[in-house]
N, C-alpha and C positions, 0 to 999 in steps of 0.2 A: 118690879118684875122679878121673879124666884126662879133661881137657875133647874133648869132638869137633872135627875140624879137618877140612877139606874135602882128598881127596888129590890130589894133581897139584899142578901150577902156578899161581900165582893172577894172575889180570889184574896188566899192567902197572899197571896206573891204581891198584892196589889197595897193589901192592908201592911206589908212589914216595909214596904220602899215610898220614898216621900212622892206627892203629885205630879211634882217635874218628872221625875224618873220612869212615869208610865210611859210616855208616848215613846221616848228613843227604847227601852225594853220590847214594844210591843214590833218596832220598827226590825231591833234587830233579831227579834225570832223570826218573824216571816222574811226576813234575808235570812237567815239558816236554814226555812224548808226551801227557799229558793235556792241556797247555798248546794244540800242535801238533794237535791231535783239533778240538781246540774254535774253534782257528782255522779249519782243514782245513772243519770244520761251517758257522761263521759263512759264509767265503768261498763255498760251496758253496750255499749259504740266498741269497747274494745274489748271486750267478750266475742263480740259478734265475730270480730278480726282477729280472733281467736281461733275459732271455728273452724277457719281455712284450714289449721294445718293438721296432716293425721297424725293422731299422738303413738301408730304404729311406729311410724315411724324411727321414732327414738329406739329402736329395741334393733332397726335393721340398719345392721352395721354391718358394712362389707369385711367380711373373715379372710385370712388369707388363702392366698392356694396352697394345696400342699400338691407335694409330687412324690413318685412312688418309682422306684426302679423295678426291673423286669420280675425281680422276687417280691413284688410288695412289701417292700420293706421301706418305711419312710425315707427320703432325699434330705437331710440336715441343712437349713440352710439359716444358719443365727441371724437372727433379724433379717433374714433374706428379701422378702417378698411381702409384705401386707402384713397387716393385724391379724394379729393371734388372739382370737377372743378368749376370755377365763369367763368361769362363772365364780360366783360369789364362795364358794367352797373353796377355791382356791386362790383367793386373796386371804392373803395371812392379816390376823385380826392387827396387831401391829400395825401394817402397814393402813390400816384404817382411820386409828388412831392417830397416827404422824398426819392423816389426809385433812381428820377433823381440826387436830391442834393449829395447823397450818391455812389451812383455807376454811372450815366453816364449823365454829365448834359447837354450834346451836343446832347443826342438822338437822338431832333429832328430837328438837324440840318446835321448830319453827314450822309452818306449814307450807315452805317452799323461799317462803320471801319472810326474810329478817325484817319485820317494819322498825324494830329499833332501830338496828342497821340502816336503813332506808333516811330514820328520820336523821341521825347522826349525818350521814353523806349528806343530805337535801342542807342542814346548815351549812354545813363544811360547801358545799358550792353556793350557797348563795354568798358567804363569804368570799369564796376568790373567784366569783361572776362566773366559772367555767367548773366542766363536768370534771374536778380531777377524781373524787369518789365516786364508785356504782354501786358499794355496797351488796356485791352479789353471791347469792349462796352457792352452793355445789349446783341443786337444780338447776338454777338462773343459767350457770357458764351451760349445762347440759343442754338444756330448751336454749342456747343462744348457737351452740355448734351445733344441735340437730337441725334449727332451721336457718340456720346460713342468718344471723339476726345481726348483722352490723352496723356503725355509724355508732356517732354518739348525741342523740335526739333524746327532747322529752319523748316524743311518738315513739322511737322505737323501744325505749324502757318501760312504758305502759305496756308498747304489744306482751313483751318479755315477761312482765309481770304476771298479767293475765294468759298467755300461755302457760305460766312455771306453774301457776295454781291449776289448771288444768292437767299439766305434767304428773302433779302432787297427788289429785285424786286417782290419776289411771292408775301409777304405779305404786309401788312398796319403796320405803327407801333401800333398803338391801336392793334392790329392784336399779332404784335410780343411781346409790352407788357403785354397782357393778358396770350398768350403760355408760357412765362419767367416766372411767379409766378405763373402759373401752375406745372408747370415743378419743380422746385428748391425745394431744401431740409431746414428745417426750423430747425432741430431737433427734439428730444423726439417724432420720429417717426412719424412726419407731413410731408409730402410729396405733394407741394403746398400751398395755400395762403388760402386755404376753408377750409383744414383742420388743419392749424397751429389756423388758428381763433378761431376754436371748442374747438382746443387741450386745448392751453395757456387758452382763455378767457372765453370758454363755448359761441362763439357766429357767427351767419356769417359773411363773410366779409363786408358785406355792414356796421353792424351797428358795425364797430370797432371804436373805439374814435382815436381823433391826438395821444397821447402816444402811444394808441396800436400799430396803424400805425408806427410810429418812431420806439418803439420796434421792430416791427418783421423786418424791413427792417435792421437793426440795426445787429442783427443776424445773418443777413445774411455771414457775410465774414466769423463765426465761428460760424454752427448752433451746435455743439455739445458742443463746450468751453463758448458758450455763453446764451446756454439754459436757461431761465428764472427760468427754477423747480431745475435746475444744479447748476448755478452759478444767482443767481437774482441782487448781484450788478453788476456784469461784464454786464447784459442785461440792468442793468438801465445806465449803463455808456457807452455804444452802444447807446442806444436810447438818450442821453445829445448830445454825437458826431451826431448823426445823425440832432437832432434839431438847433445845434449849427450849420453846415453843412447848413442848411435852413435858417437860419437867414442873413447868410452871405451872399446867393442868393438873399437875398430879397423876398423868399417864405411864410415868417412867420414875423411880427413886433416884435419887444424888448419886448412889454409887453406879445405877446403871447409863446415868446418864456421860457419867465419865468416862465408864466403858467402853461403851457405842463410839462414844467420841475419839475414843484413842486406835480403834477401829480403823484399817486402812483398805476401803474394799479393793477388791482383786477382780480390776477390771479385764476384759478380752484383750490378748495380745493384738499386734495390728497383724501377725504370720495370720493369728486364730481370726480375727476380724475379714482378712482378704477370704478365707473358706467360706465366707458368706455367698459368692459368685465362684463359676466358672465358666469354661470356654463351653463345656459341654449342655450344663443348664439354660444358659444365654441362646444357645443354638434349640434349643425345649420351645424356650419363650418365643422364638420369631416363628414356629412352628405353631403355635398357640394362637399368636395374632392373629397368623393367615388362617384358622381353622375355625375364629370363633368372633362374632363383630366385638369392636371395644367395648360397649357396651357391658356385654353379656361376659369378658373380663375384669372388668372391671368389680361388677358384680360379687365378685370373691368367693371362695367356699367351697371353689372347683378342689376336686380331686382328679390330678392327672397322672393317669399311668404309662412311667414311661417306655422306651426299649433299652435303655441302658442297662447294666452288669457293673453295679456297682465295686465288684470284686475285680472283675477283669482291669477296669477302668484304675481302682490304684493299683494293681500290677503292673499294667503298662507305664504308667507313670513312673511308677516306684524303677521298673527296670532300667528304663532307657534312661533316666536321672540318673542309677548309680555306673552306666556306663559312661557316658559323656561328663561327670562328675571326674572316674578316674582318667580321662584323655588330658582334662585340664589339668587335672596336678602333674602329667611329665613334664620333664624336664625340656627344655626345647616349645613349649606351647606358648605362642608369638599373641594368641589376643585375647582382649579381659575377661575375667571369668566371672560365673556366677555369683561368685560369693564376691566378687570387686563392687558388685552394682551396688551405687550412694542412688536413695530416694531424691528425686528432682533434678537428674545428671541429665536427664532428656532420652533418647530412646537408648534399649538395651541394645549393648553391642558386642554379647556375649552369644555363643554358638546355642541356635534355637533348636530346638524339633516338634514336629506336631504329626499329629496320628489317629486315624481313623481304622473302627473297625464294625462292619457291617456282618448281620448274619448272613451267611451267605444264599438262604435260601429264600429268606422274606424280604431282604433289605435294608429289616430293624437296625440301626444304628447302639450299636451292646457300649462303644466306647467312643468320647471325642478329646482328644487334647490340641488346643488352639494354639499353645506358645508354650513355654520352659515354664512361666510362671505370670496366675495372673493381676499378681498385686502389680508388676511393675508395666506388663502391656493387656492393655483387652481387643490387640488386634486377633483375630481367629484364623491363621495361617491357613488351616486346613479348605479353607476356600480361599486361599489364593494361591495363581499361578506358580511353578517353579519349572526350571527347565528337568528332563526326563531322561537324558544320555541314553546308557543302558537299559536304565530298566523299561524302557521302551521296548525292549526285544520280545517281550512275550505278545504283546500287541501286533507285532511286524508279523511272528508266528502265528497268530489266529489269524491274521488275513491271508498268511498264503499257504496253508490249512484251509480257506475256507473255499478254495480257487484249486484243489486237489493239488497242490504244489507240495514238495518236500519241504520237512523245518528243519534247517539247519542249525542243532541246536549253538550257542556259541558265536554264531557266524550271520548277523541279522541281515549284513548289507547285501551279502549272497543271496538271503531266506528274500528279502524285498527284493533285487533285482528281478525275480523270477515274475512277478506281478505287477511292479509300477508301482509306483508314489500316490497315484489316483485312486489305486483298489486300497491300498494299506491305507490310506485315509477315510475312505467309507465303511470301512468294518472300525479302525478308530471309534470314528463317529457313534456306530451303533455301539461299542461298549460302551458309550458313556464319556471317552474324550471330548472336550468342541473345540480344541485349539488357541490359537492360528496353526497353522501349519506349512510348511515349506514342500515346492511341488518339484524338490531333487531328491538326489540319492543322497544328501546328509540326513535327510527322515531318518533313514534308517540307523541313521548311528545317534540318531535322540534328538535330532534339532527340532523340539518339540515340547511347550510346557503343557504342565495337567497341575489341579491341585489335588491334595489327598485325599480328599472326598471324591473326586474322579477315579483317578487309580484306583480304590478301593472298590468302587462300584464297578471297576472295568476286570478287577481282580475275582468280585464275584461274579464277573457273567462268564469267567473262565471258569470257575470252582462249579458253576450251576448249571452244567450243560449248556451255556451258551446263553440262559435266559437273562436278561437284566432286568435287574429290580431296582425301584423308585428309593433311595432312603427315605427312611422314616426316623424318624423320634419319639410320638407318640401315639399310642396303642390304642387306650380308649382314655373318656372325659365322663367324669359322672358331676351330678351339682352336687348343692350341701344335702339335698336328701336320699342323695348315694342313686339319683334315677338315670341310665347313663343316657347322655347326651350326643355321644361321637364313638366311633369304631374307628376303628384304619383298616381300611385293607390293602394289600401286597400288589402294586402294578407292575406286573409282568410282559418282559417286552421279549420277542425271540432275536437276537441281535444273531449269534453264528450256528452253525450245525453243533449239535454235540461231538460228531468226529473232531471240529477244528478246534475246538473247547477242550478236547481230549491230548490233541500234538502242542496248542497250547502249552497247557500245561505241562509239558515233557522238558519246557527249559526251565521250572524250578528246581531243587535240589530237593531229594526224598531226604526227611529227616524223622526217624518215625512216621506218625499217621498226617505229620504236617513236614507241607512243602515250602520250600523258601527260595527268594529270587534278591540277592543286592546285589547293586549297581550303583554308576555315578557317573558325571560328567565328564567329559577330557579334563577339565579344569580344574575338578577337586572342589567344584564351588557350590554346588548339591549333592546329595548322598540322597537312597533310598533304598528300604527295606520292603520287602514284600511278601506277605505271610496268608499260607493258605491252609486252616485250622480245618479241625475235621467240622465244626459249624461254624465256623467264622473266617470273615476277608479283611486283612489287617496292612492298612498301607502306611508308612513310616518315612516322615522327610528329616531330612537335618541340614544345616545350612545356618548361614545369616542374614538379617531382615536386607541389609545391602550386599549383596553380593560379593565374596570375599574365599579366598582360598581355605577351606578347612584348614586342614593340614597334607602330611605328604600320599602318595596312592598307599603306601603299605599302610602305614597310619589308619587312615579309612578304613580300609579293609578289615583290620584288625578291629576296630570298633564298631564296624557292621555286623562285621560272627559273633562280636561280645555281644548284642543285642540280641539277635538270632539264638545264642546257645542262653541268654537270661530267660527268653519266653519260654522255653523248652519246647517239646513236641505235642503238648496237650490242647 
């Protein structure tokens, strides 16, 4: 019987390997298109899961807000608030280089995913049974922070993968490396590459030097372990590795590599770091919330203009600091001073002041100082209660002014006998006090607290013929494409006649075109000033967070006219 044999010529491949070796040959190619099926599939499955996400996305990065004081002139605020986007122009090519040498030096050769890399990590974990490498490029981290792409799964380094190659076609690398230090977390609450620059160095991205550069790239793999204000050798020995890293490329020569190194950058003081917040800006921000859903804050890219005077605003400050500055250094001054306060003592127990000052005709809020200083409290005095002694008297006067009674100036318990405790409470009221209040004749000599934001607002409804106005902080809101979104306007209430508005005001002191009212407690244990500008209403407390004797009456006094004759009459 003669076996069958196929006629013709038989594959090469068939004629060069012996007769045993056909069948497993034949066996394991068609497990390779079955192999190549099952890939083809796989691949195809997470393409699909691909799909889902918009590759817009990556590009919409929430910018930060900026703010603007009443002159449009930008509100400084170093690493203040939100990510400061850069575009690729002003990322110094350096610091590019320190990015590649350090986390992906194939960037721009790879097409989003290193499969070297890939195959190198895939041994290196089958080896220690677990994911310690991911072998991820710049993209990878990019497409894994644009979509929230966490865990450590084969599933989810597939999705990542087949996203990063879609990443790869939308964009440009310039493109994706611009998005990536956007995007990425620096520490000490820098979120991005514009605003880590601000944070650390007080400066933009463009004018960061090589250290700086090598630093923040450097930090990258551990922005909170390796934070420069946190740990500054651990940052300076990040930024070594990372130079060293560049040398080795051939990014950097020997001699500059030592340079850089010997390099000590000149990070933000923590005086210059505290300027990031204040009493005034914070008081913006709750204004902000309430005017806009979180959402739509969140958002970023707002431009908000505010009512502040940024000029006024360090006058005030700068004034009443160097008054209260020289009380402390006499001779005889019984409690600790500013310059005593140790970081971490627990609260300041150094003599405070806080200070509001409203236009008087709109309400605009031109200046706010919440405490002495706010690196060491972020309590915001000027909304909270103190007691009102004196300077209560111009209040007593508008109510019995508004009841056609005499104002005796000087003489408030007389000026309120004439009306009752009940009427001088309800013209209170409508300036703008809300108390508590006491239904005797100590009203009148001040047993009554207000906080500065009151007074002021009660100061202009005496400056403003009687009308009171709403404070404000913010004027208008535009988004990132400058379309505005919010206005403010000026709520106007009629609280007294303009007559009684008028004898009011007769118990300030004419000083020039501006009138002034200081007062204080029997006790000595508040002080306030009260200033009535030809546009502005400026209410001024002084005191301690616990109640405690200033100093002696003349003392006061004397530091109340120093404040008074620092603002001048303008």
């Amino acid at each position: 019987m003669s076996t069958w044999r196929p006629i013709g010529p038989q594959p090469l491949w068939k004629r060069l390997l012996p007769e045993f070796m056909h069948g497993p040959v034949i066996l394991l190619f068609q497990f390779s298109l079955v192999a190549l099926a099952i890939a083809a599939g796989v691949a195809f499955f997470y393409f699909l899961l691909a799909m889902r996400y918009d590759l817009a996305d990556v590009a919409k990065l929430p910018a930060a807000t900026t703010f603007y004081d009443r002159k449009q002139q930008e509100i400084i605020r170093p690493g203040g608030d939100g990510r400061k986007l850069v575009r690729r122009d002003d990322i110094p090519d350096f610091l590019v280089k320190a990015l590649l040498a350090r986390e992906d030096a194939r960037f721009f050769e790879h097409p989003g995913v290193d499969f070297r890399g890939v195959a190198r990590a895939t041994i290196r974990n089958l080896k220690d049974m677990d994911f310690t490498q991911g072998a991820s490029t710049l993209t990878m981290q990019l497409t894994r922070n644009s979509f929230q792409m966490t865990g450590k799964s084969l599933h989810r380094k597939m999705l990542e993968i087949a996203t990063t190659l879609r990443v790869e076609r939308r964009y440009t690398k310039d493109e994706i490396l611009t998005h990536y230090l956007n995007r990425i977390y620096f520490g000490a609450g820098a979120d991005g590459i514009g605003q880590a620059a601000t944070t650390y160095f007080g400066k933009p991205t463009r004018d960061l030097s090589e250290s700086e550069c090598a630093m923040l790239v450097g930090i990258i793999r551990g922005p909170h372990l390796f934070s420069p204000f946190r740990n500054p050798d651990g940052a300076l020995d990040q930024r070594n590795q990372t130079l060293a890293r560049m040398g080795a490329m051939g990014f950097i020569t020997a001699e500059e590599l030592k340079r850089f190194s010997n390099e000590k950058p000149k990070l933000l003081s923590e005086k210059q770091r505290a300027q990031q917040g204040s009493y005034a800006l914070r008081a913006v921000d709750r204004e902000l919330d309430r005017i806009l859903d979180k959402a739509e804050t969140q958002l970023g890219g707002l431009h908000v203009y505010t009512t502040l005077d940024s000029d006024w605003q360090s006058r005030l400050e700068r004034d009443i600091n160097i008054a209260v500055q020289a009380i402390e250094q006499e001779s005889g001054w019984n409690h600790p001073t500013h310059a005593d306060y140790q970081p971490g003592s627990g609260d300041a127990a150094y003599l405070q002041f806080a200070a509001v000052t409203t236009e008087t005709l709109t309400g605009r809020v031109l200046a706010l100082i919440g405490g002495r200083d706010f690196r060491h409290s972020r309590w915001d005095r000027c909304r909270s209660s103190r007691d009102l002694g004196t300077a209560f008297e111009p209040i007593v006067a508008a109510a019995a002014a508004e009841r056609g009674k005499l104002v005796l100036k000087g003489r408030p318990v007389q000026t309120g006998r004439q009306i009752g405790p009940a009427e001088v409470i309800r013209i209170a009221k409508r300036c703008g006090l809300s108390g508590p209040f006491v239904e005797t004749e100590d009203l009148f000599r001040g047993a009554v607290a207000a906080s500065p934001m009151e007074m002021a607002t009660a100061l202009a409804t005496i400056g403003n013929t009687g009308i009171r106005t709403k404070p404000l902080f913010i004027r208008e809101i535009r988004d990132s494409s400058g379309s505005l979104i919010y206005q403010s306007e000026s709520e106007l209430t009629k609280a007294i006649s303009p007559e009684a508005a008028n004898d009011a005001a007769s118990t300030l002191s004419h000083t020039g075109a501006t009138r002034c009212f200081t007062g204080a407690t029997g006790s000595e244990r508040d002080a306030w000033v009260l200033r009535l500008g030809p546009t502005g209403s400026t209410a001024i407390w002084l005191g301690f967070d616990q109640p405690t004797k200033i100093t002696s009456e003349k003392r006061l006094n004397a530091l109340l006219a120093e404040i008074v004759q620092r603002l001048g009459n303008d």
